[in-house]
C-alpha positions in Angstrom: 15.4 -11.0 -41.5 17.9 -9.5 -43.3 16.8 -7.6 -46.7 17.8 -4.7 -49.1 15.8 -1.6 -49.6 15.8 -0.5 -53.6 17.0 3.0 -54.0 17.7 5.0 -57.5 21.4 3.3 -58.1 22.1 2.0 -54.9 20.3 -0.2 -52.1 20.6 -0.1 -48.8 20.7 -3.1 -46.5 18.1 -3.7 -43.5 18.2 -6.0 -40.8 14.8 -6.4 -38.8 12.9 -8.8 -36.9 9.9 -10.6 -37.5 7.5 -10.8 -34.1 5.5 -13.4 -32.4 2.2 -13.7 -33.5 0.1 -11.3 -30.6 3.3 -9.6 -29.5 1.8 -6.3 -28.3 2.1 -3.4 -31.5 4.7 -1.1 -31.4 4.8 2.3 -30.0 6.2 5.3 -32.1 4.5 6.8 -35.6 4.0 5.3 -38.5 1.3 2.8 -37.2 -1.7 4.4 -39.9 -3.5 3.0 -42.9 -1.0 5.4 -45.3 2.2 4.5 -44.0 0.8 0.7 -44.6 0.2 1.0 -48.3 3.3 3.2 -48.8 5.5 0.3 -47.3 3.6 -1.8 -49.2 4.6 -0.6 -52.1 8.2 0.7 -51.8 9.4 -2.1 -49.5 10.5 -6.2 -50.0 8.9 -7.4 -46.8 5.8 -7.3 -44.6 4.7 -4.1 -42.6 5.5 -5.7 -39.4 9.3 -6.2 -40.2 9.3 -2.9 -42.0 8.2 -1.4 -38.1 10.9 -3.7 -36.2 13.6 -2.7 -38.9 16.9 -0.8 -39.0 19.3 -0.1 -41.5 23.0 -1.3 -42.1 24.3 2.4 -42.7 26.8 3.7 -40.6 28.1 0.4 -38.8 28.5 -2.9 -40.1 26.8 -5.8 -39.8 28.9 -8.9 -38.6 26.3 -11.9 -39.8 28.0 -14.1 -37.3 27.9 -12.2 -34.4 23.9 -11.9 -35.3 23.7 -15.7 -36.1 25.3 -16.6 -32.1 23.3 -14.2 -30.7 20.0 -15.9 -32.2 21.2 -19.4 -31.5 21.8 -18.2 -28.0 18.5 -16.1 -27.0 16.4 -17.5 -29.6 17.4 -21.1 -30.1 15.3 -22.8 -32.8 14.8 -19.9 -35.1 16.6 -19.2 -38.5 18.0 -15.9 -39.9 16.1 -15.5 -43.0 18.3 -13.7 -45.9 16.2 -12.1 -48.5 19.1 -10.2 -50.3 
């Protein structure tokens, strides 16, 4: 899923990736009840992407380079673009 973060006269662009339903949680911080409603609230897309998320800032992003690799290792499934 590819979506924009809304910053004070900018945004930033994300790219992130939307599990399987059951895929085991991911590890790391940020897993709690507050970080939950406070991505709720600032972000564009559900916590779960938020977690599996990276932003486009430092290196770019070649969109067909992402759209082989999905069509390669994950064959059936669609880039969603929520710019």
């Amino acid at each position: 899923m590819l979506w924009r973060q809304r910053v004070p006269n900018a945004s930033i662009p994300w790219v992130g990736v939307r599990r399987r339903d059951g895929a085991p949680s991911l590890l790391g911080p940020g897993r709690g009840a507050l970080t939950r409603a406070v991505g709720a609230a600032l972000v564009p897309v559900p916590f779960e992407v938020l977690q599996s998320s990276r932003a486009v800032s430092g290196w770019r992003l070649d969109r067909q380079r992402l759209a082989d690799a999905v069509a390669h290792f994950a064959p059936g499934l669609r880039i969603v673009d929520g710019h």
